[in-house]
C-alpha positions in Angstrom: 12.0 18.4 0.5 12.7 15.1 2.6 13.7 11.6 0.9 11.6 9.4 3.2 12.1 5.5 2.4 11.0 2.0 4.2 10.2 -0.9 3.9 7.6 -3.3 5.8 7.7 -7.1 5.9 4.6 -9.1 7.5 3.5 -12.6 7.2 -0.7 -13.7 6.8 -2.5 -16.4 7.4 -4.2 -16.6 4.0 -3.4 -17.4 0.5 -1.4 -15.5 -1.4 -4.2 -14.9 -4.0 -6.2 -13.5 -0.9 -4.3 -11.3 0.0 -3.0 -10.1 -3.2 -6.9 -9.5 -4.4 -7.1 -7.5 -1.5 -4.3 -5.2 -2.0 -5.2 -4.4 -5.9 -8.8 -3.6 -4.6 -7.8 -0.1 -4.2 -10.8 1.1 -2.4 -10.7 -1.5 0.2 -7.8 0.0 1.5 -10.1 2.2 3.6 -10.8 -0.6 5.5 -7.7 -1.4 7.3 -5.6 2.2 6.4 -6.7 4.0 9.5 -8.4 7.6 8.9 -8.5 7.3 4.9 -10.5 7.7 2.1 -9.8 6.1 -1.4 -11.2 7.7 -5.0 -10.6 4.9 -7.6 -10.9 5.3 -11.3 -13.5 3.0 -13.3 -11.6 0.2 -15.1 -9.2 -2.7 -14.6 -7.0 -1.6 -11.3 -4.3 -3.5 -12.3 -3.8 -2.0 -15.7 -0.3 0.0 -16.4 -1.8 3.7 -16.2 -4.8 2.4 -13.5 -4.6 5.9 -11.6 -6.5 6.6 -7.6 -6.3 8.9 -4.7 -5.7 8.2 -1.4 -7.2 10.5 1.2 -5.6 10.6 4.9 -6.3 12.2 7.6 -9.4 14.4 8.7 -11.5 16.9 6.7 -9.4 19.4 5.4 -5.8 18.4 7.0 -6.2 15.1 5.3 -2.9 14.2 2.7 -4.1 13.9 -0.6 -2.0 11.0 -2.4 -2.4 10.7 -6.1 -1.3 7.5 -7.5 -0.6 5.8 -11.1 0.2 2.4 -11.9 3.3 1.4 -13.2 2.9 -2.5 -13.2 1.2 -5.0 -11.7 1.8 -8.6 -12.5 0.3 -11.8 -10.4 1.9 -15.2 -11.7 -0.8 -17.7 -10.8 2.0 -20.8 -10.9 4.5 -19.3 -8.5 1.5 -17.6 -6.2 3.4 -14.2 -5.8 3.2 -11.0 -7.6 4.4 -7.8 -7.8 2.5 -3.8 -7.6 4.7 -0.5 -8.4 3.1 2.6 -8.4 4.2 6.4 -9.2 3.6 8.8 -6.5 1.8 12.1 -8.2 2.0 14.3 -5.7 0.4 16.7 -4.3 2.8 16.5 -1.8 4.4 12.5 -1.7 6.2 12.1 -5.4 8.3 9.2 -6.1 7.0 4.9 -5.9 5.8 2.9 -3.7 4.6 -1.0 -4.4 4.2 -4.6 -2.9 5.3 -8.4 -3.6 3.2 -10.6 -2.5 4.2 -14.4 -2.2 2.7 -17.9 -0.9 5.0 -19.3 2.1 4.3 -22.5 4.0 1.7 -20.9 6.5 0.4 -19.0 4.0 1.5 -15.6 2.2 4.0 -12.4 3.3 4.2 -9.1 1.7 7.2 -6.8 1.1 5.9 -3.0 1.1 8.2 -0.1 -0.2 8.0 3.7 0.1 10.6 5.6 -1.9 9.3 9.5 -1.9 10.0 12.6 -1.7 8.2 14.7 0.7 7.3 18.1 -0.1 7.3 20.8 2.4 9.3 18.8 5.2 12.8 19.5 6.2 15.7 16.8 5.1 16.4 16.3 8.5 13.0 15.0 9.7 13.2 12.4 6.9 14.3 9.9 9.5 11.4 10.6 11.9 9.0 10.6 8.7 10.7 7.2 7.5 9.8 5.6 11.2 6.3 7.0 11.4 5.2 5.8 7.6 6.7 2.1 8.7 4.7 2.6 11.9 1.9 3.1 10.6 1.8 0.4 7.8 2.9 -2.1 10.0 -0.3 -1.0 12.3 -2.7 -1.1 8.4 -0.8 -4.8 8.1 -2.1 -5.6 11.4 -5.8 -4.5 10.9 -5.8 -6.6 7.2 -4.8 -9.5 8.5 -7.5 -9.5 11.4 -9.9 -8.9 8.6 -8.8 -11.5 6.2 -9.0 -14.2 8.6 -12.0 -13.5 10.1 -13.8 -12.9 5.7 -11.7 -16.4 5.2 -12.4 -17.9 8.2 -13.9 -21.8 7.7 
C-alpha cells in the first residue's frame, strides 16, 4: 500500500460562493473531472455523514471512490469555507478536502489528498503523488473555463 499526498493551489475568477456551490454539488464534478462518473446520495451534500461515489476511468477499469463527509462549513461573512471528506475505499482510504476563500480578483482553493493506496507499491507513491496533482490541476483548469463562461456578464 502506497501513502500518496498533494496538495493543489489555483486561483478563479469568480466569487468565492461560486465556486464553493460548485464544488459541494457533488455530481457536477463530472463536468470538469475528466473520464468520471459521480453517484450522489439524496439529501443535503454538505451534511456530516453526506456519502457519494466517484467513478473514474472507463467501463470496467474505472476506480471506484467511495466517499463520506466529515465536515463542511461555508462562513458567509469571511467568504471562505472548508470540505473534509473520508476516503472509503475500495481502493483510495484516508481524506481529502478543500478551502475555498474570496481574494481580491476573486476566489482560490486549497485541495488536499492524504490516502492510502491499495494495491500499489510504496515506492511508486511519488509517481502516484505527481500524477493525482497533475491531474487536479488539469480538473482546476476545466472548472474555471466553465465558471466563467456560466458567470460570464
Amino acid at each position: 500500500m502506497a501513502d500518496v499526498q498533494f496538495r493543489v493551489h489555483y486561483d478563479f475568477e469568480v466569487p468565492a460562493r461560486v465556486l464553493w456551490d460548485e464544488l459541494v454539488d457533488w455530481e457536477a464534478h463530472a463536468a470538469w473531472i475528466p473520464l468520471t462518473r459521480m453517484e450522489v446520495e439524496p439529501g443535503d451534500p454538505t451534511a456530516v455523514g453526506a456519502t457519494f461515489t466517484a467513478y473514474t476511468g472507463l467501463g470496467p477499469l474505472a476506480l471506484k471512490d467511495r466517499m463520506r463527509v466529515t465536515a463542511c462549513d461555508w462562513d458567509e461573512a469571511a467568504g471562505s469555507g472548508t470540505c473534509t471528506v473520508e476516503k472509503l475505499g475500495p481502493v483510495l482510504l484516508g481524506q481529502a478536502g478543500f478551502t475555498v476563500e474570496s481574494t481580491s480578483t476573486g476566489s482560490t482553493i486549497d485541495w488536499f489528498e492524504d490516502v492510502q493506496v491499495k494495491y500499489l507499491p510504496g515506492l511508486l507513491a511519488p509517481v502516484a503523488a505527481k500524477a493525482g496533482a497533475a491531474g487536479f490541476k488539469q480538473g482546476m483548469k476545466r472548472l474555471a473555463k466553465l465558471l466563467v463562461e456560466r458567470h460570464a456578464s
